[in-house]
C-alpha positions in Angstrom: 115.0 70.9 22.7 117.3 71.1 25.9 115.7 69.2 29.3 114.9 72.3 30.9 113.1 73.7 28.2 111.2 70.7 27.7 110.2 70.7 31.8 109.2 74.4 31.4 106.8 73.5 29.4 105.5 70.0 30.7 104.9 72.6 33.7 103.0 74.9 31.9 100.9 72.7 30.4 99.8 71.0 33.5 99.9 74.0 35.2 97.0 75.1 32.5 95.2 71.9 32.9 94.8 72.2 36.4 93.4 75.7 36.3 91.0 74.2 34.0 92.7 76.0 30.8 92.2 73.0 28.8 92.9 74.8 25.5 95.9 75.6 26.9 97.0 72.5 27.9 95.9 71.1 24.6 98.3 73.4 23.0 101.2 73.1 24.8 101.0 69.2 24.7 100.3 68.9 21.3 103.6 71.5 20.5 105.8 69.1 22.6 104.5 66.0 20.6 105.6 67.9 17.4 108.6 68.5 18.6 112.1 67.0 18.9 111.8 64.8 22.0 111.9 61.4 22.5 109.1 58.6 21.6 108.5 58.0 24.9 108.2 61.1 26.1 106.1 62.2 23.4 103.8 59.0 24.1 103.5 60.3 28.0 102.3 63.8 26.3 99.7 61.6 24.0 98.5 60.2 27.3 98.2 63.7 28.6 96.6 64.7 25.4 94.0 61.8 26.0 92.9 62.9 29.3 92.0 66.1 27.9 89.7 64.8 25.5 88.3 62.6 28.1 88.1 65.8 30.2 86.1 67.8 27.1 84.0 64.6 26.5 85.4 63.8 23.3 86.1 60.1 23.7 86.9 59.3 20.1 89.8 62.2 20.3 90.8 60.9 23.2 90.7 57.2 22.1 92.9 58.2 19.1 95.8 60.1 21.3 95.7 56.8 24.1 96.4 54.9 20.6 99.1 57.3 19.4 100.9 56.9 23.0 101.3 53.0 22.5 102.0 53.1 18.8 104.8 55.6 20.2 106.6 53.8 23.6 105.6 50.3 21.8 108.8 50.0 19.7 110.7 50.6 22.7 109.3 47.8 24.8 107.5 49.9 26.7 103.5 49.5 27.9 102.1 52.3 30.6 100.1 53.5 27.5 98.5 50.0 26.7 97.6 49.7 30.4 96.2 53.4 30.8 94.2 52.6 27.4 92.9 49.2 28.5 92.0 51.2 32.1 90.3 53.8 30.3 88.1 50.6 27.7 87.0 49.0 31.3 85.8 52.2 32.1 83.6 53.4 28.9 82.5 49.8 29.6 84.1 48.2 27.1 86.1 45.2 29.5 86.3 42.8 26.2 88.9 45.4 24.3 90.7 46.2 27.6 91.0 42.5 28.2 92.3 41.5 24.6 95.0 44.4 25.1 96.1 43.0 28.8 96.1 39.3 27.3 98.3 40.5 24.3 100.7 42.6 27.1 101.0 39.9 29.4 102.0 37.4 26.9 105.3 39.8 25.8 108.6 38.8 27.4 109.6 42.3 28.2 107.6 42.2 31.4 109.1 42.3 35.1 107.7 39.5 37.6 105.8 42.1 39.1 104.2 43.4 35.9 103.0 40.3 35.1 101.5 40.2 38.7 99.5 43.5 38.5 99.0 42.8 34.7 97.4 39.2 36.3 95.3 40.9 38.8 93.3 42.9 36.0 92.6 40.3 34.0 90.9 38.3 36.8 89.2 41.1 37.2 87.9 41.5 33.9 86.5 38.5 33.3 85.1 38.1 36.5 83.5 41.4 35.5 82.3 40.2 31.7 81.1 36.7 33.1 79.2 38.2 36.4 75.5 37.9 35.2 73.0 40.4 34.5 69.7 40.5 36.7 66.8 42.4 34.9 63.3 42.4 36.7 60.8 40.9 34.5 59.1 42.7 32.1 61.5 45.4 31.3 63.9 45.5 28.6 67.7 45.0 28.1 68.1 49.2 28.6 66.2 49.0 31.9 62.9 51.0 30.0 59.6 49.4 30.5 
């Protein structure tokens, strides 16, 4: 597929997904990860592909295409798709998976100074975040229900 092509439809497919055509979007995306472009830019369609789900409410679906994205740009020493799907773990509030994937990221030698800064940052944050205690009232239960 020739670059402008390939931009034509990148545009139409966002174009779709911000008019709310999510089908659309879905489509297009998908077609381009079929297709005869590179890993990485099929991974950065995968990530688009993921944010749809999200969008729909399918968080397995989307789950799946965040994992597709890394398994794609991974070979290639790349890693926006392992941060976007540890980002997206911390917030279905699971911060133990997104730290185990920023521990294994920051421990690859592929990563610039300042990646391993940001990369830092977040996991201070995380496990400040899994080791901040939990403060219940007395008598109710772990769910918050009486």
């Amino acid at each position: 597929m020739n670059y402008k092509d390939f931009q034509n439809r990148v545009d139409y497919g966002t174009q779709m997904f911000d008019t709310g055509n999510l089908q659309a979007a879905l489509e297009t995306f998908t077609a381009l990860v079929s297709s005869d472009i590179s890993d990485i830019d099929k991974s950065s369609m995968c990530l688009n592909i993921a944010v749809i789900y999200d969008k729909l409410g399918n968080f397995q679906q989307c789950l799946e295409w965040y994992t597709k994205a890394v398994q794609l740009e991974k070979p290639h020493c790349r890693f926006e798709a392992q941060e976007y799907l540890a980002t997206y773990l911390k917030q279905i509030n699971r911060p133990r998976e997104s730290l185990k994937i920023l521990e294994s990221l920051f421990s690859s030698t592929h990563l610039t100074e300042s990646d391993k800064v940001r990369i830092r940052e977040s996991i201070e944050g995380l496990k400040v975040e899994i080791n901040k205690p939990v403060y219940r009232r007395p008598g109710t239960s772990e769910e918050g229900s009486a």
